[in-house]
N, C-alpha and C positions, 0 to 999 in steps of 0.2 A: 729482389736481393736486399736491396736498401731496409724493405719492411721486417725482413726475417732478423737483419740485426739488429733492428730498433725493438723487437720482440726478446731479442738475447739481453741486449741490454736492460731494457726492462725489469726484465724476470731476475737478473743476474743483483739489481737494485736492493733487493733485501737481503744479500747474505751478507753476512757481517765480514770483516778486512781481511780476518783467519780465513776463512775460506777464499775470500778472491785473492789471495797472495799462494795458496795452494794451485788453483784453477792457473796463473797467472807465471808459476814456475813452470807447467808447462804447456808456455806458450800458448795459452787462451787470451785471445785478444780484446775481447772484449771486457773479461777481467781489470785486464790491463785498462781500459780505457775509463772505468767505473770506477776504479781506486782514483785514476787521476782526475776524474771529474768533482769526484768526492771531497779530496783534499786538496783543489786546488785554490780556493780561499785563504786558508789558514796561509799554505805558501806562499803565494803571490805575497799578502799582506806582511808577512814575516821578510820577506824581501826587500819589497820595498821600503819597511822600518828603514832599512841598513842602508841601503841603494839610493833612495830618494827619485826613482825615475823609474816609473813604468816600463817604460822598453828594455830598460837592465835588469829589472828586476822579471819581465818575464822570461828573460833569454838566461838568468839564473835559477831558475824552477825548471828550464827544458832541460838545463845542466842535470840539477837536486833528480830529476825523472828520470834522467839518463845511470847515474849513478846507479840511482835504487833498481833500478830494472835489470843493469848487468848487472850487480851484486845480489841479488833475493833470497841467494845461499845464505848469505850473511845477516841475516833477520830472522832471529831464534823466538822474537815472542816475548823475551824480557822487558819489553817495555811497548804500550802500543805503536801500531801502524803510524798513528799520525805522529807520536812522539819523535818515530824514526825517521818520517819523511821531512818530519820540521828541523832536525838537526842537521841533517844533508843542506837542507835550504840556507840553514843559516847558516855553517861553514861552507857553501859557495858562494853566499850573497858578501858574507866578512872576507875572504881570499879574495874576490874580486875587488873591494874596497880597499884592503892592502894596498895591491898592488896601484891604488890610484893615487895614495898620500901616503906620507909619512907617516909608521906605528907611531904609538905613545899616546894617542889626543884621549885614548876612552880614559886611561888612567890618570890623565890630568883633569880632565873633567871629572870623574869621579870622586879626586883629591879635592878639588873645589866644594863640589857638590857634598861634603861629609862636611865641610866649613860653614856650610848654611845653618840657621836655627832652624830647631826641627819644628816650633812650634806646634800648633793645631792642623793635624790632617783635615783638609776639606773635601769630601766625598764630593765626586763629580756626577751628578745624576745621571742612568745609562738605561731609563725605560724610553720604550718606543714609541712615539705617539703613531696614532693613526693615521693611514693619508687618506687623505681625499684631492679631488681634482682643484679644488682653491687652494689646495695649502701645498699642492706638490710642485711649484715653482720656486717657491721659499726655501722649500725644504733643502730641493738643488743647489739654490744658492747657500746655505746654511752651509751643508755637505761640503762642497769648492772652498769655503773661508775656511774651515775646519781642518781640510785638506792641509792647505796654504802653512797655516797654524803649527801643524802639526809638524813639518816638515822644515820649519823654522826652529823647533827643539832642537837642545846638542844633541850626538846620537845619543849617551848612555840616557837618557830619558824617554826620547822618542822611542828606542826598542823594547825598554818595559812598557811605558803608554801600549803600544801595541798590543803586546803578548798577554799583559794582565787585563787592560781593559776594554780593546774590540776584541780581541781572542778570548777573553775573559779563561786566562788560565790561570791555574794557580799561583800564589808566590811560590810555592816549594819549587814548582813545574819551571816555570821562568828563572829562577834560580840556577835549576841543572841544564836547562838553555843555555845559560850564559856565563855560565861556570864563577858564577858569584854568590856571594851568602843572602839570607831570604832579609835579612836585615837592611841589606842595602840593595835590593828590590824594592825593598819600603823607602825608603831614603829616597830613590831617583824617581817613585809612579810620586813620591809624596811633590819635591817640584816641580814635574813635568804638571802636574794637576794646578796647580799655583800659576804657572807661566800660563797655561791656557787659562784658568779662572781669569786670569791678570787683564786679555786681550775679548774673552768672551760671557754675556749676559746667560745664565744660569737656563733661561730658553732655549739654548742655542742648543744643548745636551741630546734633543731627542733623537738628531742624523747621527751621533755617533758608533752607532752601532751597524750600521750602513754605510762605513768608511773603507774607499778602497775597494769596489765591486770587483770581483773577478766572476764572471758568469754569462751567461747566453753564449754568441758567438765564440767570445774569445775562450771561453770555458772548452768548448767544444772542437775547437782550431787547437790548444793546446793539446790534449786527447790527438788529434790527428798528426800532427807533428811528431810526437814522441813516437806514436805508434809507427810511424812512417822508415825512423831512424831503426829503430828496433828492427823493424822485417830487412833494412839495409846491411846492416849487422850479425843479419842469421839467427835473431833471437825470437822471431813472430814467424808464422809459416807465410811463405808471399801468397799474393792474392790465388787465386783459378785463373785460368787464361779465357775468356767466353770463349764460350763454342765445344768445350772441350768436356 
């Protein structure tokens, strides 16, 4: 049994999100599992920009999956799959942050943040080196400090850092993310770049792109989870009984 869906899955791995969102309305499970595995990076990381804690910010992605899956009526195609799934993400990882502090702090930072000299943009270098077995202890540690770093930004920096350069998405994109102008996308990746330059040697750049892993087990345990709620809810067919 195990093998036959690991062959579904598989196979199911090269259609593109239009088709596993068709397969996936009804009630194709595996569908279901292959979008979440798919886009479960971009989420997590787009989470945790906001959350700053891994265990919130996953339990805010099983939220964002829960959402998307009772709604899939509501996903016409105007904009892509991941677009869709990332705005869910981010309007449950921001509701949950709400409700843990006082509104007001993004727009006071951001008030700050337009006070700065804009000076010279300094481009954060974001190619990957190689690993190998000497340098991959380093690199770990490199990753963990960067981590640490990052998560020391105000938010309104840390969530562009995020979305523009480990998600490397557009300004326009990050923009309609965050319901701000592209101008002041530029304004906040521009200190957030400064504040890390500020703390880290220009080396240090190559784990950036490796920030924030969501994948292997928990990749996969994610996938199990939602699917689990889903057939709870009448929206996945339950399993077969053996025997039967």
């Amino acid at each position: 049994m195990q093998a036959i869906a690991q062959r579904r899955l598989d196979s199911l791995s090269a259609y593109d999100d239009t088709a596993l969102v068709d397969l996936a309305r009804r009630g194709d499970e595996a569908a279901v599992r292959v979008i979440i595995q798919r886009h479960n990076r971009r989420l997590f990381r787009t989470a945790r920009a906001v959350l700053r804690d891994d265990a919130e910010a996953e339990d805010a992605v099983q939220e964002a999956y829960m959402r998307a899956f009772t709604k899939l009526d509501g996903f016409r195609g105007e904009s892509s799959l991941a677009t869709w799934l990332t705005r869910i993400a981010l309007n449950e990882a921001l509701g949950r942050l709400r409700r843990k502090r006082a509104s007001g702090a993004l727009t006071e930072l951001d008030r700050a943040a337009a006070t700065q000299s804009e000076g010279t943009i300094i481009m954060f270098p974001l190619t990957q080196a190689s690993a190998n077995p000497e340098t991959e202890l380093a690199r770990e540690q490199i990753r963990s400090l960067l981590e640490h770093i990052i998560d020391e930004l105000p938010e309104p920096f840390r969530m562009v850092l995020i979305l523009r350069d480990v998600e490397e998405m557009s300004t326009e994109d990050v923009a309609a993310h965050l319901s701000i102008k592209p101008e002041t996308v530029k304004t906040r990746l521009h200190r957030a770049r400064k504040l890390i330059r500020a703390a880290l040697d220009k080396r240090f750049a190559a784990a950036l792109p490796e920030l924030f892993p969501f994948d292997g087990w928990r990749c996969v345990d994610m996938a199990e989870r939602v699917v689990r709620r889903l057939r709870t809810e009448g929206l996945l067919p339950a399993l077969p009984e053996e025997g039967r």
